[in-house]
N, C-alpha and C positions, 0 to 999 in steps of 0.2 A: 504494500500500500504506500510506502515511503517513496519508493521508488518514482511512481505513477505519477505524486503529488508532484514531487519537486520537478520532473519530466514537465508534465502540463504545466504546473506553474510558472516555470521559468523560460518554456515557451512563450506562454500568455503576457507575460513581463515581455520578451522581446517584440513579439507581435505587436502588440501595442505600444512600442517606441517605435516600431517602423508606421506605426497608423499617424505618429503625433497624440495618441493619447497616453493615458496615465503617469504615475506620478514620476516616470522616468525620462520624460519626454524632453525636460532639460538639457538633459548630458547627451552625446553623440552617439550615434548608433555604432562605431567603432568601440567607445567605450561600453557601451551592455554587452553591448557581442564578446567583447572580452572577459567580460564579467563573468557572463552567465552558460557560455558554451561548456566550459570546465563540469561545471555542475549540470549542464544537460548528460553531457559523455558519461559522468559518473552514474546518475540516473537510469539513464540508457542501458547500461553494463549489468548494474542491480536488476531493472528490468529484464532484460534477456535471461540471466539466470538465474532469478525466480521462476519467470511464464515457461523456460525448461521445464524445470524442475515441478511444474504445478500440469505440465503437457505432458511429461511423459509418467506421473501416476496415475494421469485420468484421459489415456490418450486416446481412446476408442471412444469415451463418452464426445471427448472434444470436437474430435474428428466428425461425429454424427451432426455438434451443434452450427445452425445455419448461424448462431451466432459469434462463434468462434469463426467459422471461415470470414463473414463482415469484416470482423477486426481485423486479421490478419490482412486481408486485400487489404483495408484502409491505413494499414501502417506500412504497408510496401509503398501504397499512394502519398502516405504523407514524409516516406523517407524519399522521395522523388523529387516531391516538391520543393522537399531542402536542399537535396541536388541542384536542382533548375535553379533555387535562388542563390546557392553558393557559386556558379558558375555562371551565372548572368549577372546579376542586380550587387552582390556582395563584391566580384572583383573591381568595380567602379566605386568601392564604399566613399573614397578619399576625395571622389567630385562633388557628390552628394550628403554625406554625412553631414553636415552644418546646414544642409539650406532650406529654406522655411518648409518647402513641402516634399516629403520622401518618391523617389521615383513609382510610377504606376506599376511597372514589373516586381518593386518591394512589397506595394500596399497590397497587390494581389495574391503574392503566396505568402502575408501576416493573413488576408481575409481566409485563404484557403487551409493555412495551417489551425487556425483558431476550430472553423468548422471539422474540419476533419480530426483533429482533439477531440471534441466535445462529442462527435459518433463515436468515436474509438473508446472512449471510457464509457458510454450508454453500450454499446456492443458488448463490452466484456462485462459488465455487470449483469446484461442478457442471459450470458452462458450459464450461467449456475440456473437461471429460469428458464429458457427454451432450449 
């Protein structure tokens, strides 16, 4: 559960500095990104080896749930996304970083990251239900 929190969270933190909202919106998108990638990766790491370790004691249950495949698609989706924005929108951070409004290729994979977050934690609380 620790894991999930600080993941989403510190997504949701960076998402919304690339939107220009919350309360990070101050400091430059260079400086969160530095901040909070650290604690994503760590996150990340705990995740994968827990959703193991919790896959392979109930793997046949897993396998069957239409909610467990969701998630899984949508975290291949939303590790793409990050792809697409670490090789597009993030190698130009040093143009963009400071200026009043974040480029439209950031704003759209913070909107796509946030949405695809919030199915991926509703998906896996599914699986224990359907």
């Amino acid at each position: 559960m620790l894991g999930i929190v600080a993941l989403v969270g510190t997504s949701m933190l960076l998402d919304l500095r690339l939107l220009n909202r919350g309360f990070l919106r101050e400091q430059s998108a260079l400086q969160v990104t530095s901040r909070l990638l650290p604690v994503m990766w760590g996150s990340f790491a705990i995740m994968f080896v827990t959703g193991t370790l919790m896959f392979v004691s109930e793997a046949t249950r897993c396998y069957e749930s239409t909610s467990f495949r969701v998630k899984m698609t949508l975290l291949v989706v939303v590790g793409l996304n990050a792809l697409v924005f670490h090789f597009a929108a993030y190698r130009k951070i040093d143009r963009w970083e400071t200026a009043p409004v974040t480029p439209h290729s950031a704003r759209t994979a913070a909107w796509v990251s946030m949405t695809l977050w919030v199915c991926i934690v509703v998906a896996g609380r599914g699986i224990a239900y359907w």
